[in-house]
C-alpha positions as CSV (number, residue, x, y, z in Angstrom):
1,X,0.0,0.0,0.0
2,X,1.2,3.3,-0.6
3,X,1.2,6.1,2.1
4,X,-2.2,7.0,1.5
5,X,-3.8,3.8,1.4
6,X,-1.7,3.3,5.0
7,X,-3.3,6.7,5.8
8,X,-6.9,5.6,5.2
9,X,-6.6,2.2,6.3
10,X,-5.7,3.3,9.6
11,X,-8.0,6.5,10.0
12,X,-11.4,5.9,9.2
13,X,-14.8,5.6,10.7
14,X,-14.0,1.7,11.7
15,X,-11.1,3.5,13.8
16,X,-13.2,5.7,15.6
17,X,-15.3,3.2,16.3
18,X,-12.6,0.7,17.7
19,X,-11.6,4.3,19.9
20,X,-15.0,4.1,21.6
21,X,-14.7,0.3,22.3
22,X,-11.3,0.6,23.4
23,X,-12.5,3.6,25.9
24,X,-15.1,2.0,27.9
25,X,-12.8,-1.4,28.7
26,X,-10.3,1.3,30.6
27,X,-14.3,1.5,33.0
28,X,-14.6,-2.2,33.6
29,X,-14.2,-3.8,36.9
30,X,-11.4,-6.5,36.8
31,X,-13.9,-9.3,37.0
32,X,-15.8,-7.8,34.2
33,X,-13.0,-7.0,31.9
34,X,-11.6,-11.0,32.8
35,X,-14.8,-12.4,31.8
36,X,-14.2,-10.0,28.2
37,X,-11.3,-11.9,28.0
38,X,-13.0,-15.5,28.4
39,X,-15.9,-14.8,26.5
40,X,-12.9,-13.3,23.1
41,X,-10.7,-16.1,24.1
42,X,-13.0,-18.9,23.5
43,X,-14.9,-17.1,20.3
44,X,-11.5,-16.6,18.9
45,X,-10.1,-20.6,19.8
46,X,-13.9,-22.3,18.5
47,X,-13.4,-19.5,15.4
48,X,-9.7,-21.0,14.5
49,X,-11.2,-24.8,14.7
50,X,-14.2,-24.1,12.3
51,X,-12.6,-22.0,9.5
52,X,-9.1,-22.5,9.6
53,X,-7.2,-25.4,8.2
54,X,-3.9,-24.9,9.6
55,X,-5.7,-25.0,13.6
56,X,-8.5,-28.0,13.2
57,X,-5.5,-30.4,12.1
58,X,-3.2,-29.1,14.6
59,X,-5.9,-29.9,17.5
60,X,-7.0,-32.7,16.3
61,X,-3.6,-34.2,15.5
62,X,-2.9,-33.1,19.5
63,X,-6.3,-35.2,20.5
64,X,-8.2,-31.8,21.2
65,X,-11.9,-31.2,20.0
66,X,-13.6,-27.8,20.1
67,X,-15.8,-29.0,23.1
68,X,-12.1,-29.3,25.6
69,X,-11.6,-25.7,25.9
70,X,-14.5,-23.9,28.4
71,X,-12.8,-21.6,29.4
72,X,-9.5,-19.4,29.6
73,X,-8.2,-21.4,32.3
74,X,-8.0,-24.8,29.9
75,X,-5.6,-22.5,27.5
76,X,-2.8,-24.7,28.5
77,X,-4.0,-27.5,26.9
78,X,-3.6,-26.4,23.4
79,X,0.2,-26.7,22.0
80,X,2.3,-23.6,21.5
81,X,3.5,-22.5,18.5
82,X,6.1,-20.6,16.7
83,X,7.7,-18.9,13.3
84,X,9.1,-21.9,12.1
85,X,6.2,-23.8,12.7
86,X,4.0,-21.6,10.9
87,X,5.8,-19.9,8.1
88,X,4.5,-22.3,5.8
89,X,1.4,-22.3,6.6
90,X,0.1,-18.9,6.7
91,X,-2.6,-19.8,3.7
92,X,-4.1,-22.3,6.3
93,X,-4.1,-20.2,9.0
94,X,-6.2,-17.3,7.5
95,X,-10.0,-17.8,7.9
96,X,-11.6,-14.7,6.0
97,X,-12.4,-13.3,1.8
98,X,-8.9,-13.3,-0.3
99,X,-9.9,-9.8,-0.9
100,X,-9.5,-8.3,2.4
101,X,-6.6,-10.1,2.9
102,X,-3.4,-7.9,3.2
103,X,-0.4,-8.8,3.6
104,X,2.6,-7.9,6.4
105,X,6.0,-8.5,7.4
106,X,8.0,-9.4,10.8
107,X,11.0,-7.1,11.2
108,X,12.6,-10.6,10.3
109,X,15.6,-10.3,12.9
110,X,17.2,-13.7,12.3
111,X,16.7,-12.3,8.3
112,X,13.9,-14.4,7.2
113,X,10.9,-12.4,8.3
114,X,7.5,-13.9,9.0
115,X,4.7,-13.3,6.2
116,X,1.7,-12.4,8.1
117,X,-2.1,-11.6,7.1
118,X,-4.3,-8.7,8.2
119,X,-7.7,-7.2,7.1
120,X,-8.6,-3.2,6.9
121,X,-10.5,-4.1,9.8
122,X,-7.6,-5.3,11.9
123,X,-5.2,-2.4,11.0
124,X,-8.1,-0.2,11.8
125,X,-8.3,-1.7,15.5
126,X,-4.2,-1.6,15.8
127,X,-4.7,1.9,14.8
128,X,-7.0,2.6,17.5
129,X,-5.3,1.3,19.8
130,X,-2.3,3.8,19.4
131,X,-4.6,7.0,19.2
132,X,-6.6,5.7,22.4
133,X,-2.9,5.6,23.8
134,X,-2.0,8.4,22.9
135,X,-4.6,10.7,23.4
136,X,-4.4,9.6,27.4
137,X,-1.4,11.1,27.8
138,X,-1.7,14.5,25.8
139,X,-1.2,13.9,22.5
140,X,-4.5,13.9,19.9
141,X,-4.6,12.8,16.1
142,X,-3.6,15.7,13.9
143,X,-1.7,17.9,16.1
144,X,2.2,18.1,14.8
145,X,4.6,15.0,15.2
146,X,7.3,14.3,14.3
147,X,8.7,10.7,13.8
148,X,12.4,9.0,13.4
149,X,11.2,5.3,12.9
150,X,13.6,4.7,9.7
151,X,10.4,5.3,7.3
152,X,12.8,7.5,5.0
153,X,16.6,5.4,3.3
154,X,19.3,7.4,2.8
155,X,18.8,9.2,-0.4
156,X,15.7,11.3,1.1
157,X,16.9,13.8,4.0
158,X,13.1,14.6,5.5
159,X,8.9,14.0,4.2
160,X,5.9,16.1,5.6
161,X,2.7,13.8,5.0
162,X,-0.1,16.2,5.4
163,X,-3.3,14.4,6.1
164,X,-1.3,13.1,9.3
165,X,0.5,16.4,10.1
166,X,3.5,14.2,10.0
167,X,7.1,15.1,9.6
168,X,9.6,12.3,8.9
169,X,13.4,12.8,8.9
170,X,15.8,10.4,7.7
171,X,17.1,8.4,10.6
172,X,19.9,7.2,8.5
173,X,21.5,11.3,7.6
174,X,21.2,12.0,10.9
175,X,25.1,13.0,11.3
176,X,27.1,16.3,12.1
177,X,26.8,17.5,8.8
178,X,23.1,17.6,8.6
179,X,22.1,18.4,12.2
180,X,21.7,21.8,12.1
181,X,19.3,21.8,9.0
182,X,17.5,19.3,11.0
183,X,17.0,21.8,13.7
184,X,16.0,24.3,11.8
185,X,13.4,22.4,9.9
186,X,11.7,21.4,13.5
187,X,12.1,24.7,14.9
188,X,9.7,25.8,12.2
189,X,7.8,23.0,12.8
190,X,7.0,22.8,16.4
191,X,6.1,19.6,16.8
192,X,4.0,18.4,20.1
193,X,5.2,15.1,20.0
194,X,7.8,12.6,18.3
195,X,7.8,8.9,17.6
196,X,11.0,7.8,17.1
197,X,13.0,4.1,17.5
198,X,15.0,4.7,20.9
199,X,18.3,4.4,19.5
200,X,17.5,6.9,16.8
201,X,16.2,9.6,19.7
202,X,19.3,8.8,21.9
203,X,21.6,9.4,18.2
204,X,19.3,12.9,17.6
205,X,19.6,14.1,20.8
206,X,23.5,13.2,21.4
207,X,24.5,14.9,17.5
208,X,22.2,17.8,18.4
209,X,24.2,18.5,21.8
210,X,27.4,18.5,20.2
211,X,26.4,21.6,18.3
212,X,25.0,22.5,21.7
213,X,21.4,22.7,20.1
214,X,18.4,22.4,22.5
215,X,14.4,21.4,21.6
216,X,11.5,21.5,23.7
217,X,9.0,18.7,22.2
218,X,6.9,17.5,25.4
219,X,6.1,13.7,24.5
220,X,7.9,11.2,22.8
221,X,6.5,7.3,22.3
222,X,9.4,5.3,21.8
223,X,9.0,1.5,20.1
224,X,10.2,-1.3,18.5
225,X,13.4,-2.0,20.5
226,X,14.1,-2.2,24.2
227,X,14.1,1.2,26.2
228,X,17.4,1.4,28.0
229,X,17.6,3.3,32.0
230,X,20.6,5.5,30.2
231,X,18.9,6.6,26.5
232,X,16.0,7.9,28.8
233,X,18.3,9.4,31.0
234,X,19.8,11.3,28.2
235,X,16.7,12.2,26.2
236,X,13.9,13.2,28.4
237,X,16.2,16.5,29.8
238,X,17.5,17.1,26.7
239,X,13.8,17.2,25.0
240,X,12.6,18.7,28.2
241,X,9.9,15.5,27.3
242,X,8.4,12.5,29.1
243,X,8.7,9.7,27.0
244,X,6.2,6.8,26.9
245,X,7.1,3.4,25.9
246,X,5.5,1.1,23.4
247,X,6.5,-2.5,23.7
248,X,4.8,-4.9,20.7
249,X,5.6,-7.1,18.0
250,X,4.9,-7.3,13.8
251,X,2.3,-10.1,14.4
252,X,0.4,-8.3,16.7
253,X,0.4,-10.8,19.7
254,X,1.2,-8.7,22.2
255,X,1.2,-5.3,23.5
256,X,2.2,-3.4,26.6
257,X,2.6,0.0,27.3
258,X,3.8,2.3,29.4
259,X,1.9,4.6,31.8
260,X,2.9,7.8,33.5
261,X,4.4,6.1,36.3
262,X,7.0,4.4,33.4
263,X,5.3,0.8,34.5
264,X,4.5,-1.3,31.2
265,X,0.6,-3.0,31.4
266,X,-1.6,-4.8,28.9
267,X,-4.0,-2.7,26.7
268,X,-7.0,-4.1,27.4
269,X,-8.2,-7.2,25.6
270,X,-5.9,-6.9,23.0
271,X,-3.8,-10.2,23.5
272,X,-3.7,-12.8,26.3
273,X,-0.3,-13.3,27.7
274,X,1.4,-16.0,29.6
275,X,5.1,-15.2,31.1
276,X,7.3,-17.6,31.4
277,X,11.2,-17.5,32.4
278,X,12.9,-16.9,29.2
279,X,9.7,-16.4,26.4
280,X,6.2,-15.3,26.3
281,X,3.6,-16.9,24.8
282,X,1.2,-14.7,23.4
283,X,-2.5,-14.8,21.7
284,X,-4.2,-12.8,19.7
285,X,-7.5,-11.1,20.1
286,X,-7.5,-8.9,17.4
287,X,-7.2,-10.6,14.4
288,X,-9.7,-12.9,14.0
289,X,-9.0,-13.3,10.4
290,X,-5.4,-14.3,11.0
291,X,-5.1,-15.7,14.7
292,X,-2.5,-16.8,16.5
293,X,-3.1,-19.0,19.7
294,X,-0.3,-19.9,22.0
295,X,2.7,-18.1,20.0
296,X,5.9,-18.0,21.4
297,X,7.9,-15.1,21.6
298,X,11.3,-15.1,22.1
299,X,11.8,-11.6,24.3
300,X,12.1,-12.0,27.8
301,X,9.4,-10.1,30.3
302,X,9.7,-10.6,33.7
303,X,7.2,-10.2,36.2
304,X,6.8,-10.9,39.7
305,X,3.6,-13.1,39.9
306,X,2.9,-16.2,38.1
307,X,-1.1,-15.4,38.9
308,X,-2.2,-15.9,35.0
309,X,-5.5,-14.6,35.3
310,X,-4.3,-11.5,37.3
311,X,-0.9,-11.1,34.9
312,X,-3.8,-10.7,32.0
313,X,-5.2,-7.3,33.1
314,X,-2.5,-6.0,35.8
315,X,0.9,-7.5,35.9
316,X,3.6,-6.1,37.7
317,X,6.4,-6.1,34.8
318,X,10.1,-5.5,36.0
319,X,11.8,-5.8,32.7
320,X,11.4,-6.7,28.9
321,X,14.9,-7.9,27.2
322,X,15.7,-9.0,23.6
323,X,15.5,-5.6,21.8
324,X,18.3,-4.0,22.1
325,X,19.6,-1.9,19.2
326,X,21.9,-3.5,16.7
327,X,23.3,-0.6,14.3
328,X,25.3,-0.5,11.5
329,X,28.0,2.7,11.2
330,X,28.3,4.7,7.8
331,X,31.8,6.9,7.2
332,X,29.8,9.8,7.8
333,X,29.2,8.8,11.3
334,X,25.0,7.9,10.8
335,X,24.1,5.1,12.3
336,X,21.5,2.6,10.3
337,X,19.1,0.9,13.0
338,X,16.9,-1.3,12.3
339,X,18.4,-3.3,9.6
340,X,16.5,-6.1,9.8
341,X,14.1,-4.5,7.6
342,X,16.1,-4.7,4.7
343,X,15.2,-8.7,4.5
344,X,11.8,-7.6,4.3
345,X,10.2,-8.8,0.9
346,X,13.4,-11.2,0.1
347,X,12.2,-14.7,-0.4
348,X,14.1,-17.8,0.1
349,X,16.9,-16.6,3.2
350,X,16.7,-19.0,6.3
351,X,18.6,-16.7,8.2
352,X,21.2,-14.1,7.8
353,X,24.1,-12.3,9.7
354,X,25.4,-8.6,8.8
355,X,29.4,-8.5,9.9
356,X,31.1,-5.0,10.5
357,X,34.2,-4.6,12.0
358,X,34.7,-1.2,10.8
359,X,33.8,1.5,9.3
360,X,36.4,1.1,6.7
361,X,36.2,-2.5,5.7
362,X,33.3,-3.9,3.8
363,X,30.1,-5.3,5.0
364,X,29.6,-9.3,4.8
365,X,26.0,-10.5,4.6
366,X,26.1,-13.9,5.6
367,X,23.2,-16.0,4.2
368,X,21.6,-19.5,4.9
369,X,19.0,-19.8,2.2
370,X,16.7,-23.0,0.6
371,X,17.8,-24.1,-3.3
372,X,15.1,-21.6,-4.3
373,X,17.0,-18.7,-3.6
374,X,17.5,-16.9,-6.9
375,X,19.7,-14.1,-8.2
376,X,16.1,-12.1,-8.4
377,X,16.3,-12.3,-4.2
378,X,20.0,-11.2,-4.2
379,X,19.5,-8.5,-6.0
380,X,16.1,-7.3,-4.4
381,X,18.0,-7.9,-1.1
382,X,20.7,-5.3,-2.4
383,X,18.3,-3.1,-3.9
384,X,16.9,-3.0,-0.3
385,X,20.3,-2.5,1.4
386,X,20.8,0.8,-1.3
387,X,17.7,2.1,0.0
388,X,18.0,2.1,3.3
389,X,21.8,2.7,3.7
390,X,23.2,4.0,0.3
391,X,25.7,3.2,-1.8
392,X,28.5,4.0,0.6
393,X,29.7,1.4,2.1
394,X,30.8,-1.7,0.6
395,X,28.9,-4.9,0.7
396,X,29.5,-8.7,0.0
397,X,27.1,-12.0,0.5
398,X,28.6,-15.5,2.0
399,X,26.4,-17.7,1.5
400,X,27.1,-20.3,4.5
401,X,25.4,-23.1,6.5
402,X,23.8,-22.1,10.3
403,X,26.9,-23.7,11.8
404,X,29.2,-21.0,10.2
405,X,27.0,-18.2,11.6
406,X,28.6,-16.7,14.9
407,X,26.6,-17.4,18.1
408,X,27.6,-16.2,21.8
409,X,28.4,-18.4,24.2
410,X,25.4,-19.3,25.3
411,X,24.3,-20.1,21.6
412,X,21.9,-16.6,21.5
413,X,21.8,-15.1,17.8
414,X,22.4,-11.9,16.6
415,X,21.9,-9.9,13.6
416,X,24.8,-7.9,14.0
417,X,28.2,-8.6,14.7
418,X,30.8,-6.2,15.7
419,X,33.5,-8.3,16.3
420,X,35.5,-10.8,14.7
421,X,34.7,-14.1,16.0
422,X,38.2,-15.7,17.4
């Protein structure tokens, strides 16, 4: 879709709508807004077993019929799943008309991102969600914001989308050389609020104190990666803002937020969650047309009661790990986040590593991929790279086996590698 298609697809009466829903949950007692929860869960589960494929022979190949689950305490019983299990499978999984379906990407951080399906109605409700957010804490649909989420590559410095009153810079040209037109631009534009990936605030706000250049822009909703103690320390003085965290994923599993007392909680009957030591496994309740029940998710959120019914409306979260900003370094001194997103759309990779050492060396690309994988996906995966970073850096492809990738000691993966592996 093209920016406004995302524009209406987001903002329409359906969203509105979804606003008002949203609104009177935030009135419910806890026992009220638990038996909301039941009452989605099951229509949701008995939903996947009728109409979709991919969910009637998983439960039935598990010895589960539609009439075992009651309630939201027999959850448990249904098996868990994950990417790998269902990336094949996503034609089976989707229960609504082929022309509503639209399709989405992961952020693909082990470089094969997940294929996922929504419907305008679903991106409508997401969209809610954020302006219902939002709006709570100051900040309502078309006033001025500004947003460093890595929507612009590196041949386009800064966009002003006017239906949304929205003015994107270039995450990747922000550098020393282009700071102070930066400044300029949002001096003029006053904005009330940005949205910005942390890492990209915390590189704004450290360039723009080098040329000892202050803002004032009094909120800031930060997403996508893991909020660190010492970016916030740095950017909420320097912005004279209170930032407010976002924590969700691509397939729309999961959401907490943060309130003004910086503690994360669930938005109300958007996803049921179950916390466990080292994953969460999540379930939709907003995409009905493309649900996921039981899905794992490998970021860490720890809480301090196991109490699942409570942990659904009110959990006491003391830290979410496995986001933590992996960035690439350009000569000019930009720094590219987010580079997972340049896998997005590339068929055929199993996984992928990015190696840089330096700034001076070239990149490596290391690639696991099936016997599909064509010279078409190299070169859309380039095309990709050129977009987002530019053309100056070098750049080569390995192709390699998962056994040649590097992994810490304790076998975790990551996208990026910084150092050379002894």
């Amino acid at each position: 879709m093209n920016q406004w298609s995302k524009y209406f697809a987001k903002n329409n009466l359906i969203t509105q709508i979804e606003i008002n829903r949203i609104d009177k949950l935030y009135h419910l007692s806890s026992e009220a807004l638990l038996q909301r929860y039941n009452e989605k869960f099951i229509s949701i589960f008995k939903h996947a077993f009728n109409h979709s494929t991919f969910y009637k022979s998983l439960y039935q190949t598990n010895g589960i019929s539609i009439n075992d689950i009651k309630d939201l305490s027999d959850i448990n019983k249904l098996p868990i799943i994950n990417k790998d299990l269902i990336k094949h499978e996503i034609d089976n999984i989707y229960t609504n008309f082929n022309f509503l379906k639209i399709t989405g990407l992961t952020s693909g951080t082990s470089g094969s991102p997940l294929t996922l399906y929504r419907t305008p109605f679903d991106i409508a409700t997401e969209q809610a969600y954020i302006r219902h957010y939002r709006k709570m804490y100051g900040f309502n649909f078309g006033q001025p914001i500004l947003s460093i989420r890595g929507m612009l590559g590196k041949s386009v410095t800064h966009e002003y989308f006017k239906p949304a009153n929205i003015l994107y810079i270039s995450s990747p040209n922000i550098n020393k050389s282009t700071i102070e037109m930066y400044y300029d631009l949002i001096q003029k534009f006053k904005p009330v609020a940005v949205e910005a990936f942390p890492s990209y605030l915390h590189k704004f706000c450290s360039e723009l104190e080098k040329k000892d250049l202050k803002l004032e822009i009094p909120l800031s909703f930060t997403s996508s990666e893991t909020l660190l103690s010492w970016q916030r320390e740095k950017i909420e003085p320097f912005l004279n803002t209170k930032i407010f965290d976002w924590y969700g994923n691509a397939e729309r599993s999961i959401l907490l937020a943060q309130n003004a007392k910086m503690e994360y909680y669930p938005m109300p009957l958007y996803s049921i969650n179950e916390f466990r030591e080292k994953d969460v496994i999540t379930t939709n309740l907003i995409n009905k047309s493309f649900p996921l029940i039981r899905y794992n998710v490998d970021d860490q959120i720890e809480v301090t009661t196991n109490d699942f019914l409570q942990n659904q409306i009110s959990p006491k979260v003391k830290s979410i790990s496995g986001r933590q900003s992996e960035n690439v370094i350009l000569k000019d001194g930009s720094h590219v986040g987010c580079i997972d997103h340049t896998f997005k759309g590339v068929k055929n990779i199993e996984m992928a590593q990015v190696h840089q050492y330096n700034v001076q060396d070239p990149i490596e690309i290391k690639l696991v991929v099936n016997p599909a994988f064509s010279k078409a996906d190299e070169d859309q995966l380039r095309a990709n790279w050129i977009q987002m970073v530019g053309t100056e850096m070098e750049l080569k492809f390995t192709y390699c086996t998962k056994s040649e990738l590097t992994f810490n000691p304790n076998q975790k993966y990551r996208l990026i590698i910084k150092q050379k592996p002894a």
